[in-house]
N, C-alpha and C positions, 0 to 999 in steps of 0.2 A: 521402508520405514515401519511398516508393520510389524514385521519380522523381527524386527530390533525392540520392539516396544512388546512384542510379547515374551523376549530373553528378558526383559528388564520387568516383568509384573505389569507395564502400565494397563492401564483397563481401554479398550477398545475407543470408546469415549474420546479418551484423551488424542487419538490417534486423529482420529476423526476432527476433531476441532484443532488441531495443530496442523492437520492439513490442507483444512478450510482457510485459513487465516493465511497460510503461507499461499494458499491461492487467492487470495484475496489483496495481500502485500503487491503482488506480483503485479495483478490485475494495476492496482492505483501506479504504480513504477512506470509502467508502460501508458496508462494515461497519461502521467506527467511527465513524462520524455516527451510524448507525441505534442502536448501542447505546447511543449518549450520551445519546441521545434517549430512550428506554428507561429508561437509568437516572433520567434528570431527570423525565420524568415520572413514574414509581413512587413519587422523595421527594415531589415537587407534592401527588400524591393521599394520601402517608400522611400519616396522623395521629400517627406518632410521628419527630419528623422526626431524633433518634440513629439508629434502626433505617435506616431509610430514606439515612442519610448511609453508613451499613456496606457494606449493598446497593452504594450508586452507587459509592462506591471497591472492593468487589469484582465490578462488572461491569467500570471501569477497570483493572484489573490485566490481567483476561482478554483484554483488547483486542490484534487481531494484530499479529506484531512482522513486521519487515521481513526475517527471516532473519538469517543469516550475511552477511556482506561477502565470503566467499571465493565467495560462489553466485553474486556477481553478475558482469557481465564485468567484463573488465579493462579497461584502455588500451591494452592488447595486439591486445583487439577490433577497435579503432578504426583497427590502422593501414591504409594499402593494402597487400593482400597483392597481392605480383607474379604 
């Protein structure tokens, strides 16, 4: 990725927080697969499957959100800085 962003001008910067974020994308994906998971299996195993359906939409509620849209870069990022 480096490599390519410096054939392309981008500034180091940009690298860096494009990378951060795709690790960080990654990170919340895999929290929220493992809690779905979680959840789906706790109804499978209960015996009352209302309780069990309450649980699994409030483990879905708790699921991470992506932030704010002003936290992420802008298009501003992206341009070549001279």
């Amino acid at each position: 990725m480096a490599a390519a962003a410096r054939a392309l001008g981008w500034p180091e910067q940009v690298v860096d927080t494009t990378r951060e974020q795709l690790q960080n994308i990654t990170k919340m994906q895999i929290e929220t697969l493992d809690r779905m998971m979680d959840a789906w299996e706790e109804q499978i195993k209960s015996p009352d499957p209302m309780t069990a359906s309450s649980a699994m939409l409030a483990k879905l509620k708790s699921l991470p959100s992506f932030g704010a849209a002003g936290s992420w870069p802008t298009a501003d990022a992206w341009q070549k800085q001279a």
